[in-house]
PyMOL commands that place a pseudoatom at each C-alpha (Angstrom):
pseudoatom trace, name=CA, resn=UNK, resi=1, chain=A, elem=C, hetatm=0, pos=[-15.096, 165.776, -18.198]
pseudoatom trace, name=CA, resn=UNK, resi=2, chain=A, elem=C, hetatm=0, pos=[-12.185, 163.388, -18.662]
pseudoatom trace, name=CA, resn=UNK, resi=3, chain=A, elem=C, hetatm=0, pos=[-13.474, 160.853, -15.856]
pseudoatom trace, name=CA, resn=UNK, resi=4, chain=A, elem=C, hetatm=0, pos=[-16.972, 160.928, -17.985]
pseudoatom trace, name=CA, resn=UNK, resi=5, chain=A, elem=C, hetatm=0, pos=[-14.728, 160.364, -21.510]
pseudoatom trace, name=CA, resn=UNK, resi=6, chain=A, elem=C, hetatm=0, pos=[-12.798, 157.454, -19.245]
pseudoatom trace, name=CA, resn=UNK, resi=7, chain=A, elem=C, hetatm=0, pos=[-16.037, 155.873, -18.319]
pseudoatom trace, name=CA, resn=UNK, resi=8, chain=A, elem=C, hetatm=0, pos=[-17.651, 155.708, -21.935]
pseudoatom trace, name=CA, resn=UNK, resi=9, chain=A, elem=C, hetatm=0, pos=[-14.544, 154.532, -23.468]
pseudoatom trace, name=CA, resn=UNK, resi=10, chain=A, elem=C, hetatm=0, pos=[-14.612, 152.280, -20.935]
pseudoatom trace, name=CA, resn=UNK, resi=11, chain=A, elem=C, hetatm=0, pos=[-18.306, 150.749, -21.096]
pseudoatom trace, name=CA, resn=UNK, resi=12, chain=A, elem=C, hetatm=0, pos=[-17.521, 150.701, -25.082]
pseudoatom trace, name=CA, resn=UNK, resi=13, chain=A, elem=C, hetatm=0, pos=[-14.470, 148.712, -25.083]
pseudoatom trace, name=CA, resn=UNK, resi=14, chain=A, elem=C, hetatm=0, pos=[-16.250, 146.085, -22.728]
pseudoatom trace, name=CA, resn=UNK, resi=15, chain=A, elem=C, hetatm=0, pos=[-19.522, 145.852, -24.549]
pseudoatom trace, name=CA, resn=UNK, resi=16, chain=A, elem=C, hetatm=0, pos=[-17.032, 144.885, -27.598]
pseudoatom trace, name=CA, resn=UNK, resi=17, chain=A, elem=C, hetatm=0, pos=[-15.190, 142.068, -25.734]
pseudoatom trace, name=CA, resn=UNK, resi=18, chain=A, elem=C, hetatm=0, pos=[-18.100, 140.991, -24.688]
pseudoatom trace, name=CA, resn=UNK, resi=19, chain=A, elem=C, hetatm=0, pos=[-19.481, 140.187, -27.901]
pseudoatom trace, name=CA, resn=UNK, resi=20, chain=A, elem=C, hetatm=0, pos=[-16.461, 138.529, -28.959]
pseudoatom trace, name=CA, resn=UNK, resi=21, chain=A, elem=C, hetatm=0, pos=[-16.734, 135.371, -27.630]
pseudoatom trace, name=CA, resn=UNK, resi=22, chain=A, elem=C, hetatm=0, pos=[-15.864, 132.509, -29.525]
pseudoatom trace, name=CA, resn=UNK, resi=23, chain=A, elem=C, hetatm=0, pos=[-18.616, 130.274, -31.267]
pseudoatom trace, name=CA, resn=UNK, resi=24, chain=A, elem=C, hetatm=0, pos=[-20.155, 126.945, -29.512]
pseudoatom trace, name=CA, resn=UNK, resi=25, chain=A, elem=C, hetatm=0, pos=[-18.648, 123.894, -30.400]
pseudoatom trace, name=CA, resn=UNK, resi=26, chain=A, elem=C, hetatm=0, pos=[-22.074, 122.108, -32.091]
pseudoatom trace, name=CA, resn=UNK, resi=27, chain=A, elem=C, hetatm=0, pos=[-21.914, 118.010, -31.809]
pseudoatom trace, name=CA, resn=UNK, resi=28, chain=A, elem=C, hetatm=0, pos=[-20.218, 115.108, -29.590]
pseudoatom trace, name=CA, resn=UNK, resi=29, chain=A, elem=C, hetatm=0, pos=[-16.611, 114.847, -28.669]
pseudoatom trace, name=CA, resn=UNK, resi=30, chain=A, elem=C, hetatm=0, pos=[-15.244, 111.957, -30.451]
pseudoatom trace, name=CA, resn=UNK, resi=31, chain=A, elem=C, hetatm=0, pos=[-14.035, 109.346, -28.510]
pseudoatom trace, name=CA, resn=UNK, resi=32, chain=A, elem=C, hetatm=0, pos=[-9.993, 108.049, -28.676]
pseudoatom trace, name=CA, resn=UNK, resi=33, chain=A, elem=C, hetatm=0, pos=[-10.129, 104.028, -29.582]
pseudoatom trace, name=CA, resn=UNK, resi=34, chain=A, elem=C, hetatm=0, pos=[-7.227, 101.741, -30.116]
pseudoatom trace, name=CA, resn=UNK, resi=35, chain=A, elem=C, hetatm=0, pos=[-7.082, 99.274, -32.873]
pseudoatom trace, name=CA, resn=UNK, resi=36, chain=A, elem=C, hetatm=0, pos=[-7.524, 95.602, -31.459]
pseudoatom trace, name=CA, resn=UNK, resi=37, chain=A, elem=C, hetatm=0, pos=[-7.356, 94.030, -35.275]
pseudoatom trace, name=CA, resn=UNK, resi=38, chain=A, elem=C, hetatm=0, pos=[-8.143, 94.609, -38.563]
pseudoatom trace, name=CA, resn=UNK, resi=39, chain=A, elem=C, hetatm=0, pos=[-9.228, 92.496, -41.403]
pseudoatom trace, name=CA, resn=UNK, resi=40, chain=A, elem=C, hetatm=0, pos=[-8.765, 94.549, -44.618]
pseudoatom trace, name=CA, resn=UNK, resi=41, chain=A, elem=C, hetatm=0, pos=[-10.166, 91.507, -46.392]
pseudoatom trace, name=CA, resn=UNK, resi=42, chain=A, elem=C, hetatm=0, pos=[-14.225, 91.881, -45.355]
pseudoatom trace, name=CA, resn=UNK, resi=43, chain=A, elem=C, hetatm=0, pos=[-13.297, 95.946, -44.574]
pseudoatom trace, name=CA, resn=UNK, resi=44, chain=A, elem=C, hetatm=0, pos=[-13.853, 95.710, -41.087]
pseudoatom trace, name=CA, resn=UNK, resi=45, chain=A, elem=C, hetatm=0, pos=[-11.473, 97.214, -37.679]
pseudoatom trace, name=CA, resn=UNK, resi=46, chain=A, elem=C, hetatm=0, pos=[-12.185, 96.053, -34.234]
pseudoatom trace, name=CA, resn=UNK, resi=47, chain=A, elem=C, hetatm=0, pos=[-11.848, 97.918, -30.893]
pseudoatom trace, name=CA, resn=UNK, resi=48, chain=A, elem=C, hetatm=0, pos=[-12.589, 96.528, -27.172]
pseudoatom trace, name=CA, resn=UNK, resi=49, chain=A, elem=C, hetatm=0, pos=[-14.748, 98.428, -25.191]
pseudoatom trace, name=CA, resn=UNK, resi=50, chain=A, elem=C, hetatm=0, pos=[-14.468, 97.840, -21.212]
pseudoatom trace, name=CA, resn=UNK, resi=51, chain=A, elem=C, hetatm=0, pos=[-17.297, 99.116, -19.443]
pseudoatom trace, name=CA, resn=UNK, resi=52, chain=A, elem=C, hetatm=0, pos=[-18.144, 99.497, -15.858]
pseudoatom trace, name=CA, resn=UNK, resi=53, chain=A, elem=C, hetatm=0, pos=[-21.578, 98.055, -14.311]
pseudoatom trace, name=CA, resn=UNK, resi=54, chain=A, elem=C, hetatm=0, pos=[-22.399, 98.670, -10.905]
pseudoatom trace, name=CA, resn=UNK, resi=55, chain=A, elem=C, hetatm=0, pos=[-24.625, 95.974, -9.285]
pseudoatom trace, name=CA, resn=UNK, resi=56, chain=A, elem=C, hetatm=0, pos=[-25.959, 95.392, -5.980]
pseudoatom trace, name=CA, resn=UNK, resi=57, chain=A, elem=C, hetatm=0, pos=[-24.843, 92.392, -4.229]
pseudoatom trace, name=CA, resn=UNK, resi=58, chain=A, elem=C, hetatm=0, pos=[-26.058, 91.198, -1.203]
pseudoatom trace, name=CA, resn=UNK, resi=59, chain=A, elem=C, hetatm=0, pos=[-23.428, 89.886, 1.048]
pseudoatom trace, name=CA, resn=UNK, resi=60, chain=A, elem=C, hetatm=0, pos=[-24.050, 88.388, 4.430]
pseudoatom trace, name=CA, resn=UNK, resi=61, chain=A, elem=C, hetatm=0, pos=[-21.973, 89.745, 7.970]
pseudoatom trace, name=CA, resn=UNK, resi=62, chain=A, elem=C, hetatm=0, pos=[-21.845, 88.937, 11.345]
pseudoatom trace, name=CA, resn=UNK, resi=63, chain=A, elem=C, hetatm=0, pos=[-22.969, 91.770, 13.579]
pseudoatom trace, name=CA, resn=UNK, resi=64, chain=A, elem=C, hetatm=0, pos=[-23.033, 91.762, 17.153]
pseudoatom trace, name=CA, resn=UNK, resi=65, chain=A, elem=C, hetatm=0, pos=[-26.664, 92.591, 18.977]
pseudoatom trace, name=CA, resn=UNK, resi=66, chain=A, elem=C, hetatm=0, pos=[-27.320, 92.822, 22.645]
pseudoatom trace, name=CA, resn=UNK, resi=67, chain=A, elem=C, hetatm=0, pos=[-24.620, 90.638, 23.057]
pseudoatom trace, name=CA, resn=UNK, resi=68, chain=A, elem=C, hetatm=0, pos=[-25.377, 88.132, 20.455]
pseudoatom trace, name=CA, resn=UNK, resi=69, chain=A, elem=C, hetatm=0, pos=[-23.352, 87.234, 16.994]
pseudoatom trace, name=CA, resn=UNK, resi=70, chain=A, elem=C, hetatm=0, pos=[-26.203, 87.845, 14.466]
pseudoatom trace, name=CA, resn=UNK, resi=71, chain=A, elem=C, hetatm=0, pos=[-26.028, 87.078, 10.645]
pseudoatom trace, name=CA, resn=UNK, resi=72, chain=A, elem=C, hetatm=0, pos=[-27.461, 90.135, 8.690]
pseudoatom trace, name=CA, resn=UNK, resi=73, chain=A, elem=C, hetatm=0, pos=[-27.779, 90.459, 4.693]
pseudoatom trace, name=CA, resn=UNK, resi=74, chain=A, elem=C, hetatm=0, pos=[-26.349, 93.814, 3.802]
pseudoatom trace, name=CA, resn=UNK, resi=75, chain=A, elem=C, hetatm=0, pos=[-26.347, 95.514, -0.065]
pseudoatom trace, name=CA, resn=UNK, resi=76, chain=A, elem=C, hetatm=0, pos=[-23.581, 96.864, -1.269]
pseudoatom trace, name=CA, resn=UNK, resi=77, chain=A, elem=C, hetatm=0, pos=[-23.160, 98.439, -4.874]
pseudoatom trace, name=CA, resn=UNK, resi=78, chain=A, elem=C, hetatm=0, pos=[-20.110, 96.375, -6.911]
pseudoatom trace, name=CA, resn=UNK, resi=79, chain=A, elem=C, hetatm=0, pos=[-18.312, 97.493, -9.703]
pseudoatom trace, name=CA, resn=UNK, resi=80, chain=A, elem=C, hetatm=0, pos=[-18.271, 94.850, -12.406]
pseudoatom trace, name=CA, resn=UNK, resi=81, chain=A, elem=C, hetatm=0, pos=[-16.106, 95.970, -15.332]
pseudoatom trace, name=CA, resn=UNK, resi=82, chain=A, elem=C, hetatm=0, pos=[-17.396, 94.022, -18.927]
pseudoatom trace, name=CA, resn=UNK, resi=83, chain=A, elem=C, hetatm=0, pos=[-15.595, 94.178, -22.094]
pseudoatom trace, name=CA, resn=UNK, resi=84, chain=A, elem=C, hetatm=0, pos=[-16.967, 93.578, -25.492]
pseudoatom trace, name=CA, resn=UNK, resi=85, chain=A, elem=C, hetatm=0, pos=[-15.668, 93.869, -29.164]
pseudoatom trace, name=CA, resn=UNK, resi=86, chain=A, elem=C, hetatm=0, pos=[-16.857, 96.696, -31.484]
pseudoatom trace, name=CA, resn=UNK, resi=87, chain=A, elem=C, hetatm=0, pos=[-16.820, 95.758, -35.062]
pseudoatom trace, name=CA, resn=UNK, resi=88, chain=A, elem=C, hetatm=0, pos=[-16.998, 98.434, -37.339]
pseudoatom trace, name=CA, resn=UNK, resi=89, chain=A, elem=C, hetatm=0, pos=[-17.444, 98.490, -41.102]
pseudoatom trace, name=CA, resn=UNK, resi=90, chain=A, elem=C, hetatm=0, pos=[-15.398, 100.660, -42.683]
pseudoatom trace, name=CA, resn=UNK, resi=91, chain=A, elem=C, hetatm=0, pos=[-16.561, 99.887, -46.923]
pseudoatom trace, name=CA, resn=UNK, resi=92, chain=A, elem=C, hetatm=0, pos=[-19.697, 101.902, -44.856]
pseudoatom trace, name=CA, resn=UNK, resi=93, chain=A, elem=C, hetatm=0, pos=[-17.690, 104.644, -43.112]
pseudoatom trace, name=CA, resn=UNK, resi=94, chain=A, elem=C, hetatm=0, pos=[-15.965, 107.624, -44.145]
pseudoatom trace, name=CA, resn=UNK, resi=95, chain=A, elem=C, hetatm=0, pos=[-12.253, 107.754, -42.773]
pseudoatom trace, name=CA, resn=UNK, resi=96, chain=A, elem=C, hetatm=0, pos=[-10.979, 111.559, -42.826]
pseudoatom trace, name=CA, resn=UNK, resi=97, chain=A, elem=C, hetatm=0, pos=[-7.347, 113.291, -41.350]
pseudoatom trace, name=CA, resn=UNK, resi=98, chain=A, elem=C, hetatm=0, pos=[-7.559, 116.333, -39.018]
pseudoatom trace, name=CA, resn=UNK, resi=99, chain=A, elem=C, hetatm=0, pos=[-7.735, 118.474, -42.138]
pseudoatom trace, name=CA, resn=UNK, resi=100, chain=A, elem=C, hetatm=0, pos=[-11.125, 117.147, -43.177]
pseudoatom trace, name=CA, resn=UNK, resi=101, chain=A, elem=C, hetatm=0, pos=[-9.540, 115.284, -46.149]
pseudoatom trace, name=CA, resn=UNK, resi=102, chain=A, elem=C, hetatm=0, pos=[-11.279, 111.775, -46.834]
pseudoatom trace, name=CA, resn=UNK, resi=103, chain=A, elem=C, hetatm=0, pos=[-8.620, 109.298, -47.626]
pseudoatom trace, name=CA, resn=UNK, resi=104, chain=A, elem=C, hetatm=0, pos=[-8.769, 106.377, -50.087]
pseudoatom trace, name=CA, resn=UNK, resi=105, chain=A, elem=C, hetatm=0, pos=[-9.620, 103.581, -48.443]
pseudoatom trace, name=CA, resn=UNK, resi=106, chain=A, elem=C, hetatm=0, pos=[-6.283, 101.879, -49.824]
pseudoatom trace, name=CA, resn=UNK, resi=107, chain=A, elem=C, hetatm=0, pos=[-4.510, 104.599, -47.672]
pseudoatom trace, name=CA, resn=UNK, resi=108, chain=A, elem=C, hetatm=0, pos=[-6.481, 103.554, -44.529]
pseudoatom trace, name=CA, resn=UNK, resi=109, chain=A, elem=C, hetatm=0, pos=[-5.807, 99.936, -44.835]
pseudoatom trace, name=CA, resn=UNK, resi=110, chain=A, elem=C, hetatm=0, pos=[-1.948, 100.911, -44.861]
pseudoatom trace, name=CA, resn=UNK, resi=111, chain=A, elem=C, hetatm=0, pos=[-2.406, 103.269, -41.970]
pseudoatom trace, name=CA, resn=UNK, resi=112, chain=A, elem=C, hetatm=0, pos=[-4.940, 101.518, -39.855]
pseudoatom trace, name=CA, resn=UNK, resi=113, chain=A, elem=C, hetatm=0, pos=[-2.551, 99.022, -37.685]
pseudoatom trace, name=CA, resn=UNK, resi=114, chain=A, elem=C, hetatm=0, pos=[-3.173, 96.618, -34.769]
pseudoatom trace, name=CA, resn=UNK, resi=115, chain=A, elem=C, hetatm=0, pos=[-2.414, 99.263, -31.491]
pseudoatom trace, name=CA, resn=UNK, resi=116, chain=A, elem=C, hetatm=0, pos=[-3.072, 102.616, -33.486]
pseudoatom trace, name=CA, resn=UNK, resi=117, chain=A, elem=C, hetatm=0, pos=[-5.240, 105.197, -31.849]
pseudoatom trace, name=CA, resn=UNK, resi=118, chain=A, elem=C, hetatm=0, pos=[-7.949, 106.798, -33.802]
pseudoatom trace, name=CA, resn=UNK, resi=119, chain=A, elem=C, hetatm=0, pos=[-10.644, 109.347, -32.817]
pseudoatom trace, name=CA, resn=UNK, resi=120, chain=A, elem=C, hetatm=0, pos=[-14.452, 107.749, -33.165]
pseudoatom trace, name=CA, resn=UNK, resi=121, chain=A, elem=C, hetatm=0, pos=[-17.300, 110.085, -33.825]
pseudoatom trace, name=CA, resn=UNK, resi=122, chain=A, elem=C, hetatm=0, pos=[-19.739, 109.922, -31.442]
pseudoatom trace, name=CA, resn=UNK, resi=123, chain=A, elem=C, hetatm=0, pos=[-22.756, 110.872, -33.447]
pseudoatom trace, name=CA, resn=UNK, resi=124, chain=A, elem=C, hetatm=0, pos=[-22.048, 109.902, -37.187]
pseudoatom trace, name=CA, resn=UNK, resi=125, chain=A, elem=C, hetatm=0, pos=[-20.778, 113.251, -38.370]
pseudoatom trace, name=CA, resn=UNK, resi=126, chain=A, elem=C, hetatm=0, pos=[-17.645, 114.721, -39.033]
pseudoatom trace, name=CA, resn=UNK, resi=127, chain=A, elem=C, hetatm=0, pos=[-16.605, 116.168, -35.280]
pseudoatom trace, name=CA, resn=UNK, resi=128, chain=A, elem=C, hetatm=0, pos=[-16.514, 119.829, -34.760]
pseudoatom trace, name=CA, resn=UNK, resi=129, chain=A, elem=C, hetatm=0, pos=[-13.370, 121.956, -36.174]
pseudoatom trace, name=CA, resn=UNK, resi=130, chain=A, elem=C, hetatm=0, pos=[-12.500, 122.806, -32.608]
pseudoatom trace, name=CA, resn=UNK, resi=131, chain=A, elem=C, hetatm=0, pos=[-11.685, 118.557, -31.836]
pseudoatom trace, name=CA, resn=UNK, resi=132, chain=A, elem=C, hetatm=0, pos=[-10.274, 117.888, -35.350]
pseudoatom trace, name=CA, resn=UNK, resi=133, chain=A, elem=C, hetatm=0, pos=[-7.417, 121.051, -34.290]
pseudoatom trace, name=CA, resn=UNK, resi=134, chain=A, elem=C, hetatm=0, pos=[-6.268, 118.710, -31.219]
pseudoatom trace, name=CA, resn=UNK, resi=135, chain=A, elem=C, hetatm=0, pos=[-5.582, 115.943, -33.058]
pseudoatom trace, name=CA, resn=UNK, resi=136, chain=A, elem=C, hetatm=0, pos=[-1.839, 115.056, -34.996]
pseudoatom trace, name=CA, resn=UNK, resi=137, chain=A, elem=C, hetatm=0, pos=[-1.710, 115.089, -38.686]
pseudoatom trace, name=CA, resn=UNK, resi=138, chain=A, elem=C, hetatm=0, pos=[-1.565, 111.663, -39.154]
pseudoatom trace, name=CA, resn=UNK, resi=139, chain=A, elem=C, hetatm=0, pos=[-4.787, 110.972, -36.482]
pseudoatom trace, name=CA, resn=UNK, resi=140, chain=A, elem=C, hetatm=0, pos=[-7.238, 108.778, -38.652]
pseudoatom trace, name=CA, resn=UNK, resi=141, chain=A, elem=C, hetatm=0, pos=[-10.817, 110.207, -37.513]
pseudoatom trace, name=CA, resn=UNK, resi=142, chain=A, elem=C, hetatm=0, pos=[-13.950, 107.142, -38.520]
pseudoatom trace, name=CA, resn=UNK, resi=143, chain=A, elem=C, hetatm=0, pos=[-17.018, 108.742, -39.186]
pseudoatom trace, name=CA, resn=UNK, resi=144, chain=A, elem=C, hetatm=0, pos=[-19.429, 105.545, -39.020]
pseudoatom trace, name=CA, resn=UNK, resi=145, chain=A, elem=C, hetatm=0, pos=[-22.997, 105.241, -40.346]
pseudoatom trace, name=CA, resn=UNK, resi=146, chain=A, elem=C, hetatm=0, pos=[-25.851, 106.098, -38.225]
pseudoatom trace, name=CA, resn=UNK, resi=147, chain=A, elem=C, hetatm=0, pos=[-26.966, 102.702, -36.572]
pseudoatom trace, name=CA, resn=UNK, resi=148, chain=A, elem=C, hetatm=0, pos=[-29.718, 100.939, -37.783]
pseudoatom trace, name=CA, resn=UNK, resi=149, chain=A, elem=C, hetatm=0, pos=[-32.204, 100.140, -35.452]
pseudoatom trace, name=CA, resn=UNK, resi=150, chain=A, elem=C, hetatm=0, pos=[-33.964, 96.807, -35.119]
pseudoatom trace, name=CA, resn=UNK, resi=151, chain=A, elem=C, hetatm=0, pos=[-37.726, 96.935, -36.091]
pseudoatom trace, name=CA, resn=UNK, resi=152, chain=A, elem=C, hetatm=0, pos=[-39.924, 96.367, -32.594]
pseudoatom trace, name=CA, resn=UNK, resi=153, chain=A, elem=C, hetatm=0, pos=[-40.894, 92.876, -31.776]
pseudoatom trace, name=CA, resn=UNK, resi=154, chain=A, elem=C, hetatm=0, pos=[-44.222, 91.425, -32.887]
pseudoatom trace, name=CA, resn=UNK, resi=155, chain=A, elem=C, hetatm=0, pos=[-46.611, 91.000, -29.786]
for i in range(1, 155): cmd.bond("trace and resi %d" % i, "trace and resi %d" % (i + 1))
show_as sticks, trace
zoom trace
């Protein structure tokens, strides 16, 4: 009788913990940047970006065959690292802290400094409550607009 009580108890406490699992975190991880410049006069902050291509090359060794130096094209796969400047508008962003609070842009400009790190959203919204926790008080967190895409080419 008590093993049976010991069991059920059992299979009910575990159902329950089960179901307890915390919620999904919904949207992109936004990405750390640091500031390369900022020109407070036309409202805009830069960032570099370095990015890594890969690209086959063909190089050309000597091998030896039957005896014989032979020249043979091999392809290898090179990793070509690019950088470019981001530009982003900020009279067209929102700027918020860890809290969720959007700050003056007046507050930004004193804030936002040549070398400070500030979290990017990924997908034009306001990140997840789960990433905004990580981040220190004073983290500035740019919520750019959505691009605009180019209309297609005329043909």
């Amino acid at each position: 009788m008590l093993t049976r009580l010991l069991c059920v108890l059992t299979l009910v406490l575990t159902t329950n913990l089960a179901q307890a699992q915390p919620p999904a975190i919904v949207g992109a991880a936004p990405t750390l940047r640091v500031v390369t410049g900022v020109d407070d006069k036309k409202g805009v902050v830069y960032f570099t970006e370095t990015l890594t291509r890969y690209v086959p090359v063909v190089k050309t060794i000597v091998v030896i065959e039957n005896g014989q130096q032979v020249n043979k094209n091999v392809t290898e796969t090179v990793a070509v690292m690019e950088q470019r400047v981001i530009v982003i508008d900020l009279t067209k962003s929102r700027v918020i802290t860890p809290n969720g609070k959007q700050l003056p842009i007046d507050d930004v400009w004193k804030r936002l400094k040549t070398n400070t790190v500030i979290a990017l959203s990924a997908d034009s919204n306001t990140p997840a409550a789960a990433y905004l926790n990580a981040f220190n008080e004073q983290t500035l967190i740019v919520i750019p607009p959505p691009p605009v895409m180019a209309p297609p080419a005329k043909t």
